[in-house]
N, C-alpha and C positions, 0 to 999 in steps of 0.2 A: 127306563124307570128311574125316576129319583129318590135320591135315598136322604132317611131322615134320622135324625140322629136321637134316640129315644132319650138320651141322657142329659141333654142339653139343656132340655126347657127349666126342669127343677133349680139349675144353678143359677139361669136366666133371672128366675123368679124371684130366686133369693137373693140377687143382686140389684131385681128390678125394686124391692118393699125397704132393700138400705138408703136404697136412693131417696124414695120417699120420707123415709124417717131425717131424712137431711135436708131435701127440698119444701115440706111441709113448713116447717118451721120458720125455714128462712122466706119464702112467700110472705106467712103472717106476717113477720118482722116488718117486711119492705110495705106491707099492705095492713095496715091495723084493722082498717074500718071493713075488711072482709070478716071478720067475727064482730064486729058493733061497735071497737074501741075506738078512739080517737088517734093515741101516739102508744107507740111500745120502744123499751127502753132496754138496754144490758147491764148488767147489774155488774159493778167494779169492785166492791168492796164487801168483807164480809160482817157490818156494823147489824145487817138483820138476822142473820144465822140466828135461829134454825129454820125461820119461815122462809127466807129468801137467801140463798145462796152466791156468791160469785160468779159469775157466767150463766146466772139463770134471769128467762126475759119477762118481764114483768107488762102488763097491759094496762094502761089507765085511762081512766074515761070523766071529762068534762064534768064539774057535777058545781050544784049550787052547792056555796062554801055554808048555807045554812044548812044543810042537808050531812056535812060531815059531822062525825059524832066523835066520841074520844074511842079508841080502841080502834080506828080506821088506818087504814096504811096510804100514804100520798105520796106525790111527786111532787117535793116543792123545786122552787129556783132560789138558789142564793150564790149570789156573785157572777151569776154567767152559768154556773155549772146544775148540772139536774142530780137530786139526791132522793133516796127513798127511807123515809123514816114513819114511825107509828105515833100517831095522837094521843096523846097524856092530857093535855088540858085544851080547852077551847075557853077565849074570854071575851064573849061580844056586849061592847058599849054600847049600842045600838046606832054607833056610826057605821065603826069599822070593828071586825071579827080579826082576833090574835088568839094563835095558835102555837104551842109549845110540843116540840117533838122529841123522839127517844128514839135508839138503833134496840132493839131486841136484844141486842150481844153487850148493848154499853153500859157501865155501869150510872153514867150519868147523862140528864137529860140534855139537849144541845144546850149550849149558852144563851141563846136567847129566843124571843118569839117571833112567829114571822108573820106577815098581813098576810090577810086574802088572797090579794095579788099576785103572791108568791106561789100560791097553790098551782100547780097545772092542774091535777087532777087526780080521783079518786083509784088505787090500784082494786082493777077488776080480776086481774085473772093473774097468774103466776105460771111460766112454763118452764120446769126445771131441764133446762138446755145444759145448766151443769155439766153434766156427764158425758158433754162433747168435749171436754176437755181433762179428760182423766187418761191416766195410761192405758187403762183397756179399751177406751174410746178412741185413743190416739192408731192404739192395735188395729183395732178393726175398723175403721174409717179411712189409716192410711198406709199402714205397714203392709198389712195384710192384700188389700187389692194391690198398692205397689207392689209387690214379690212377686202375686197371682199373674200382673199385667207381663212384667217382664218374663217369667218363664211360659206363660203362656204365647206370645209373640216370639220367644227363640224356640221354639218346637215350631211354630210357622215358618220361621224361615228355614229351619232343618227341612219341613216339609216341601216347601219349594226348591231347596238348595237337592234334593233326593228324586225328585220329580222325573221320570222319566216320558219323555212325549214322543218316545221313537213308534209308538205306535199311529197315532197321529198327530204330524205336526200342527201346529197353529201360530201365527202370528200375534205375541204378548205385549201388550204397550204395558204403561204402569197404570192407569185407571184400571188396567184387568186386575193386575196385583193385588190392587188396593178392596175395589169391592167387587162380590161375588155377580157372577154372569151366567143368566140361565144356559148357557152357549160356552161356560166355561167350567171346566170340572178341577182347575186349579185352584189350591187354596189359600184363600181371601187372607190379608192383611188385618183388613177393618171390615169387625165383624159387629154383631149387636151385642156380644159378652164385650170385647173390647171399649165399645161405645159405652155400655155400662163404665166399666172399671174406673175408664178417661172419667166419665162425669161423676162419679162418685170423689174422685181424687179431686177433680177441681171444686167440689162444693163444699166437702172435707175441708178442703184448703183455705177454702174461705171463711166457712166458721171458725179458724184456728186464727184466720187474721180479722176477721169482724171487733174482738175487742180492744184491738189497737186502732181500729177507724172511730170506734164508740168514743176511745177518752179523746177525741180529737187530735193525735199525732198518731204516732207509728211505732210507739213503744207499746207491751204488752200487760196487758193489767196481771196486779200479784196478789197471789190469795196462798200464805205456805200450806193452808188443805185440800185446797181444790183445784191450785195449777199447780198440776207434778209436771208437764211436759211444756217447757218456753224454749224458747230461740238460745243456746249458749255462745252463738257465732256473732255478740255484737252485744254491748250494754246499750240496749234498749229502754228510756226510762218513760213514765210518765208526767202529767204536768202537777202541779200540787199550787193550792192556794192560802195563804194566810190572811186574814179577816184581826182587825183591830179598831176597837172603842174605846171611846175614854168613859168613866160613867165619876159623874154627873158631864154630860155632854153639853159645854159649854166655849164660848169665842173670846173668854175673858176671865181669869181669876185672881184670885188674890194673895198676899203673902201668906202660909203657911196652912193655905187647904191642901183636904187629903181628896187624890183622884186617884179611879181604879183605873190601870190600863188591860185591858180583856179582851180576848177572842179568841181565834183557834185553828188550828192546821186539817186543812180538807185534801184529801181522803181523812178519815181519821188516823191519826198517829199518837200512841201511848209513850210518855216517859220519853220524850224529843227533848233537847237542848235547843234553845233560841236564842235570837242576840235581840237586846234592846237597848236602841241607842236614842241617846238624848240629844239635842244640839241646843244648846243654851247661848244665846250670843255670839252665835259661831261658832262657840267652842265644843268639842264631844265629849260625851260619855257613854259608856258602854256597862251594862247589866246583865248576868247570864239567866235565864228564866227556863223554867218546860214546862210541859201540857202535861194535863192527871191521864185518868184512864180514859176521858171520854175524848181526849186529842184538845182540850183549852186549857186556855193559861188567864191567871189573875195575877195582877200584882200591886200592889197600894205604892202611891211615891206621894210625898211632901212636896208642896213646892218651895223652895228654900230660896229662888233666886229669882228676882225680876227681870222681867224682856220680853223677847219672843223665845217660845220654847219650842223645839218639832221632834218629835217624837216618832219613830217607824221600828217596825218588829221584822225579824227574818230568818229563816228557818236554810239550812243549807243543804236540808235533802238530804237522801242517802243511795243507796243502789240500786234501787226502784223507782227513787221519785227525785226530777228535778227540784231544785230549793228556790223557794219562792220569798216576798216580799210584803207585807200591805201597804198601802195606799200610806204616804206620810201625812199624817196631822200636827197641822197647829193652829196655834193659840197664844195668848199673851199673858204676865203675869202684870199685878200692877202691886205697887205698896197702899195699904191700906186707905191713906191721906189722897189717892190719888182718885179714888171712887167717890 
């Protein structure tokens, strides 16, 4: 008669519904269009808090740009990179639809508007995945079954290691070791709590690394509320971009107009120091500038000197984010007589 173990299933089970709460998520993730969405996204920055938090996935779905309203939340694109902000204003010429965004958290709207174009798409659903990255989530996703795994496994091998088979011998290879054999009443390696544990740990493992594949490298997104638990074995950073306009956006100016130099550091970053440098004739000059609260910088400059001018802004990062560059601009100055 074989014997069954009455205590076992209960733990099975409750190892079986953690797995789920782990694998559910990440399915949708890899699969948007199983719930009707188009793309799903991880969320890096906490510029929406309180609707949308750091590490929670957001779902967006295609939608005619006539059809957003103000008060909607979107996925636009600016520069390469995908950001989630909320509609404040919508101004359609009836060519083309420009839209003005806001973070929830920031005190100020983005610096500028963005096309249609830009739009991916309207956020449908929000899944606050947050909580897979908290210390008690860290606890019980991986502390926890890791201890469980291991003291579990050295009781198996005590078990084997105490084994006495003088009653009847049998010839053991390691495939018996490993898994259970109706034909064998020695106890299994790999079992289906084990099988649990393994795969709990490796899918655990993967949401804790999901949002360093999100910003496109291998460094760990930073949120000081909501990642208490990163990697301390390696500065790890992510990528950061700086965006710069001149306003009046022009290929030619004159002596002694005033132009705005503007734009602004993504992720957002408050109260950053910048360098702005000039290059007037070859020669440089340098200006130290920082972003308000909503992570942009303005700055008014004269033009005093005629030539070519070029102008580039740059931010030098800090412990979390490599330091980035924008794109250099230029332009000519002319003396009055010469237009």
């Amino acid at each position: 008669m074989r014997r069954t173990s009455k205590g076992g299933f209960p733990i099975k089970f409750m190892l079986f519904m953690i797995l789920l709460v782990l694998i559910i998520p990440a399915v949708i993730y890899v699969h948007p269009r199983i719930i009707g969405v188009d793309n799903a996204y991880i969320v890096l920055s906490g510029s929406m808090k309180p609707a949308i938090y750091p590490g929670d996935l957001v779902f967006a779905r295609a939608v005619n740009p006539q059809d957003i309203i103000e008060g909607d939340i979107v996925v636009a694109n600016m520069s390469s990179s995908f950001y989630t902000h909320r509609v404040i204003e919508k101004i359609d010429s009836g060519e083309n639809i420009l839209f003005r965004l806001k973070g929830d958290a920031n005190e100020d709207p983005d610096p500028s508007y963005i096309e249609e174009s830009q739009i991916i798409g309207k956020v449908a659903l929000i899944l606050p995945t947050r909580y897979f990255y908290t210390k008690s989530s860290y606890l019980v996703f991986v502390l926890i079954p890791l201890v469980l795994l291991v003291f579990y496994q050295v009781f198996k091998i005590y078990m084997i290691l105490t084994y006495n088979p003088n009653k009847r011998r049998r010839k053991r290879g390691v495939a018996a070791l490993i898994f259970r054999n109706s034909r064998n009443r020695h106890t299994p390696i790999l079992d289906t709590t084990v099988l649990l544990l393994l795969m709990i740990l490796l899918v655990s493992t993967a949401w804790f690394m999901l949002p360093r594949f999100a910003s496109n490298n291998l460094g760990s997104f930073y949120d000081k509320e909501s990642l208490s638990v990163s990697a301390k074995a390696g500065e790890w950073k992510n990528p950061s971009t700086v965006t710069c306009f001149i306003v009046p956006n022009n290929t030619t100016y004159y002596l002694g107009d005033l132009i705005i130099i503007t734009g602004s550091v993504s992720p957002i970053h408050q109260k950053v120091n910048l360098t702005l440098k000039y290059t007037i004739n070859g020669s440089e000059i340098t200006q130290r500038i920082s972003t308000d609260s909503a992570g942009t910088y303005s700055y008014v400059q004269k033009l005093d000197q005629q030539g070519t001018w070029k102008i580039e802004v740059k931010w030098d990062g800090n412990r979390y984010y490599y330091g980035a560059s924008c794109k250099e601009l230029s332009f000519k100055v002319l003396n009055i007589t010469e237009g």
